[in-house]
N, C-alpha and C positions, 0 to 999 in steps of 0.2 A: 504494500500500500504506500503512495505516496508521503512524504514527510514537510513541515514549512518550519521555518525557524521564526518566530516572534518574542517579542521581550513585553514579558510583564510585570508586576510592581516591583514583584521578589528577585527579579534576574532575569535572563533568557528561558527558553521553553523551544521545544522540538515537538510538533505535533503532526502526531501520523492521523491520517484520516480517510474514510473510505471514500469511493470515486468512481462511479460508473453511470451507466446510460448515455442519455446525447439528448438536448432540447432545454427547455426554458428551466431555469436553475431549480431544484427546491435544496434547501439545507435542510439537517434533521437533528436535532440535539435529545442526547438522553439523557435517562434518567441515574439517579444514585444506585451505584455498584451497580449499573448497565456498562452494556457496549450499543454500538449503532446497530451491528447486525442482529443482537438477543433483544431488542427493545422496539425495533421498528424492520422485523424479517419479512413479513408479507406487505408490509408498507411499500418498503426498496423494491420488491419485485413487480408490485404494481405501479411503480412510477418509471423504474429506468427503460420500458419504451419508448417513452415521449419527453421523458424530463432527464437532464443529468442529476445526479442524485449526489451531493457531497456531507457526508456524516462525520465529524471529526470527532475522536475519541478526547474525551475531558481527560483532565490530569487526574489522575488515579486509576485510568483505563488504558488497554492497550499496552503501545509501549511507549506513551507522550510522558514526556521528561521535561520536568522544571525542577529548581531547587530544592523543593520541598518546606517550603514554605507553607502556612494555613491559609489554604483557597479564599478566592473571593469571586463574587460574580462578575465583578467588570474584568478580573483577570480569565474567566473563561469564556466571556463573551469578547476578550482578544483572541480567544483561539478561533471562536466560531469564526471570525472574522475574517482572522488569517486562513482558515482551508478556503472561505469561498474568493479571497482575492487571489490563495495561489490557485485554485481550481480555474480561476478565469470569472470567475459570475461578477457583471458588473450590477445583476440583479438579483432579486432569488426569493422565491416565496418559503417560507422558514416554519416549523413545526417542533414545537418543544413537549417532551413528558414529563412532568413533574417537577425535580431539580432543571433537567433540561427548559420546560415551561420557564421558569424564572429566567434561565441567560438569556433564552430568546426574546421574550419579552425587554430585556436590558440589552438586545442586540441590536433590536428593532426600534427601541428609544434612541440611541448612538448612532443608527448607519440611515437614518431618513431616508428619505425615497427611494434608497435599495432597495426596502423590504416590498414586494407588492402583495403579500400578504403575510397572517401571521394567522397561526395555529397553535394555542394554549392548551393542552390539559392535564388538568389538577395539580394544579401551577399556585402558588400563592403571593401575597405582595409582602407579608411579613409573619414572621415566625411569633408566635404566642405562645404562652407558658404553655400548653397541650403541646403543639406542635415539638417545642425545645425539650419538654420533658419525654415525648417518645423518642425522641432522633437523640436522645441522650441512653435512652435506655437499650435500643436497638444498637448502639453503637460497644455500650457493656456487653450485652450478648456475643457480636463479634469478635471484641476481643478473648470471652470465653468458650465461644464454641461456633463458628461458624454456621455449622448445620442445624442448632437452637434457633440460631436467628434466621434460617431459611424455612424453617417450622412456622418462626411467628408470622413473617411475613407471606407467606403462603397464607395462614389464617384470616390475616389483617384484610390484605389488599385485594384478596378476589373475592367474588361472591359467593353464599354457598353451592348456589349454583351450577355455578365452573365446573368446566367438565375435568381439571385438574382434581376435583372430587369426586369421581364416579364410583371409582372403588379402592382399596387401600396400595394396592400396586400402582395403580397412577399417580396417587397423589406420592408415594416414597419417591417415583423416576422424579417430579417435580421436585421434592427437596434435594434427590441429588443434584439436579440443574442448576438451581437454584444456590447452594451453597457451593460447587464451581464458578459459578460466574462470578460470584461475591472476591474480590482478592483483598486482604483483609487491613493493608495498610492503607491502601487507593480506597475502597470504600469509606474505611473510617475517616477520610478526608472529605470525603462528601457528605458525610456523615455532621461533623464538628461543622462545615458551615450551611447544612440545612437545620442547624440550632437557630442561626443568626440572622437567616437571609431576610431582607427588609430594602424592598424596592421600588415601596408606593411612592418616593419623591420621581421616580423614573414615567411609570406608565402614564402620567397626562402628556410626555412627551412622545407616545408612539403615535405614528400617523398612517400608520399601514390597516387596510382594512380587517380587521382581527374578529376572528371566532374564537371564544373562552369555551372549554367542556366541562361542564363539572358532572362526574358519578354521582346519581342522585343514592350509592352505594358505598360510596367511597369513606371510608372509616380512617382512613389515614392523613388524608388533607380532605374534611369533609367540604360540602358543596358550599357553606357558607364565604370559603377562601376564595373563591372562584368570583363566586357571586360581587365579590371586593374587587378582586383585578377587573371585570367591566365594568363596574363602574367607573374604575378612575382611568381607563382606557376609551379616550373620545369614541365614541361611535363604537363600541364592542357590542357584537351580538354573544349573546351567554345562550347556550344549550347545552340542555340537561338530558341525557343518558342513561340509562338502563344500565348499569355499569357499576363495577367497584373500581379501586385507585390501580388497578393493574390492565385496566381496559383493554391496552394493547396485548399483551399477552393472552386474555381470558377469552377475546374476540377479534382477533388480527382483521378477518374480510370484514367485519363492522366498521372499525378504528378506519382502516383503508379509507372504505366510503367515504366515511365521512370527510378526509381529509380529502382524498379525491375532488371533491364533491365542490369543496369548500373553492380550492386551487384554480379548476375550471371555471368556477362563475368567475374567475380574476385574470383576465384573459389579457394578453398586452394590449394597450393603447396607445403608445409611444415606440419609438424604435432607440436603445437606451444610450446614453450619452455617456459622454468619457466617465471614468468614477471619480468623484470629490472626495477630499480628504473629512475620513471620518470625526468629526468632535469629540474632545475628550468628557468622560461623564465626571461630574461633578463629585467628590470627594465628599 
């Protein structure tokens, strides 16, 4: 996979990121202790025919290297930035899950009329004592047993629904999945700043036409956070979902659609102009 060098607060950073299809950009940011291809796998395959598809892995994913410093969102919405400027997108309609939802939402504040659309879900504007006290407690878990906390979160964030529960052999493959994917220093890094993250001075300044999704399911960042980011998001459409906080996972050709869905009503109107230098977010 491709790699770009960018410098963020802490130092330089090396970020590898995925890269395929051909046509009008979408970027894809994931979520905490995700990768691009485990968080958004049937997404990528329904876009890379018409769309180039750029997903860069956040610092604590893959093999993107910074300092090791404690994250912050405006330094991973440099990274977002950096794959789609080395990918070439001098545009790009962008798609966040969760921790993901937040850089985007703070990408899409930063890079103005790049974005031509944006796609939030179960994204929040700021972390509350619930929120800080789960993403404290899931991060103890990982440091004591990786596979405890692929238990809770299996529990938490799908519905009971999910076919992840059908019967007790499904649901063990999903904890082993699940506590692989997890790598336990890079998560706990996503971890410690989904304590913190607080981005409501950001979203009055997106101007990209934005869909919010909130899981009317979702027990992890319930639908009230959602409900927040559109409103201080000019013109945000908010829909609500059938869904718990792991949507994409629980229902990939669902999640598709709707992003699909969202993308096409956002068709070019312009044929796009040199790119302007991004503005720095406000400290």
């Amino acid at each position: 996979m491709p790699r770009v060098h960018t410098e963020l607060s802490s130092g330089p950073s090396v970020v590898e990121y995925l890269h395929t299809g051909s046509g009008e950009g979408v970027v894809l940011v994931h979520g905490t202790g995700a990768t691009p291809d485990g968080n958004f796998g049937h997404l990528i395959d329904e876009l890379r025919p018409r769309h180039t598809v750029v997903a860069p892995f956040l610092s604590g994913a893959g093999t993107t290297t910074d300092s090791g410093a404690p994250l912050t969102v405006d330094d991973l919405a440099r990274q977002v930035i950096a794959a789609a400027d080395d990918a070439g997108l001098t545009e790009f309609h962008l798609v966040g899950h969760s921790l993901g939802a937040c850089v985007a939402a703070a990408v899409a504040a930063r890079s103005g009329d790049r974005v031509r659309s944006l796609v939030l879900h179960a994204g929040w504007a700021t972390s509350d004592t619930r929120l800080a006290a789960q993403f404290a407690l899931w991060r103890r878990l990982l440091a004591a047993d990786t596979e405890l906390l692929a238990r809770l979160v299996l529990l938490t964030a799908f519905r009971a629904t999910a076919p992840h529960f059908k019967d007790a052999a499904a649901f063990e493959r999903e904890v082993a999945a699940f506590a692989a994917m997890f790598r336990p220093e890079g998560t706990a890094r996503h971890l410690l700043l989904d304590e913190e993250v607080d981005i409501a001075r950001l979203l009055p300044r997106v101007t990209a036409p934005s869909l919010v999704v909130a899981g009317t399911d979702d027990t992890v960042v319930p639908p009230y956070h959602q409900e927040r980011m559109a409103e201080l998001i000019p013109g945000a459409r908010l829909t609500h979902v059938a869904a718990g906080h792991a949507f994409p996972f629980e229902s990939p050709e669902s999640f598709a659609g709707l992003v699909t869905e969202f993308i096409a009503s956002r068709r070019p109107e312009r044929t796009p102009g040199p790119r302007q230098p991004d503005p720095a977010l406000p400290s």
